[in-house]
N, C-alpha and C positions, 0 to 999 in steps of 0.2 A: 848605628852612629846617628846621632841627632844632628840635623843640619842647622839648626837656627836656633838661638841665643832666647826667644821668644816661646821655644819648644819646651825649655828644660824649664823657666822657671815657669810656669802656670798661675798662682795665686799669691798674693799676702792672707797670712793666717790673723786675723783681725779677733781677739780676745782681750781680756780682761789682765790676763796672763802676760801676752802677749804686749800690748801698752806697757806694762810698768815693763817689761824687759828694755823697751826702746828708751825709755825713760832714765833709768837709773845705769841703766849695762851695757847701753849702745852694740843691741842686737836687735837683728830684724828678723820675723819667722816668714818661710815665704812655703807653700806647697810646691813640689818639685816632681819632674816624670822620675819614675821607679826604675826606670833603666839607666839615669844620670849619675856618673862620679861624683866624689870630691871639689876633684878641679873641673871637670864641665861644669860643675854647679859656680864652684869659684869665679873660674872667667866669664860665664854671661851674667855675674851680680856685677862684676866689674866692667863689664862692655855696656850692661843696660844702664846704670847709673851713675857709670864714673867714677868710684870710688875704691879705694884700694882695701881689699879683705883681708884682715889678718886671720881668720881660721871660719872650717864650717864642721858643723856636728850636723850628722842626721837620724833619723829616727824613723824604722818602720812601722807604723801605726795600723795593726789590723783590723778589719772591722768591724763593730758588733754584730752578734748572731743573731738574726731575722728569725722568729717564732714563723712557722706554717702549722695552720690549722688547726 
């Protein structure tokens, strides 16, 4: 269980991508722990900013394959 509000959300995803989302479709991309729900996600966007969430999509993004040698 994640204790702190602080834990789950980790980063904003800052693209190119990302901007026009915020811009036109009033979404925000934020990086998140891999062990966080739905709604753990839900309620620390709403505890750290105030704002009432109508929905979260997420996405496991794995990643690239490292060449050795």
């Amino acid at each position: 269980m994640l204790s702190n509000y602080r834990d789950i959300i980790k980063a904003p995803i800052i693209t190119e991508k990302s901007a026009d989302l915020i811009q036109n479709q009033n979404t925000v991309t934020f990086s998140v722990d891999v062990k966080a729900n739905k709604t753990q996600i839900k309620q620390a966007v709403e505890k750290i900013f105030n704002v009432k969430v109508e929905s979260v999509n997420t996405i496991n993004v794995k990643p690239k394959k490292k060449r050795v040698g």
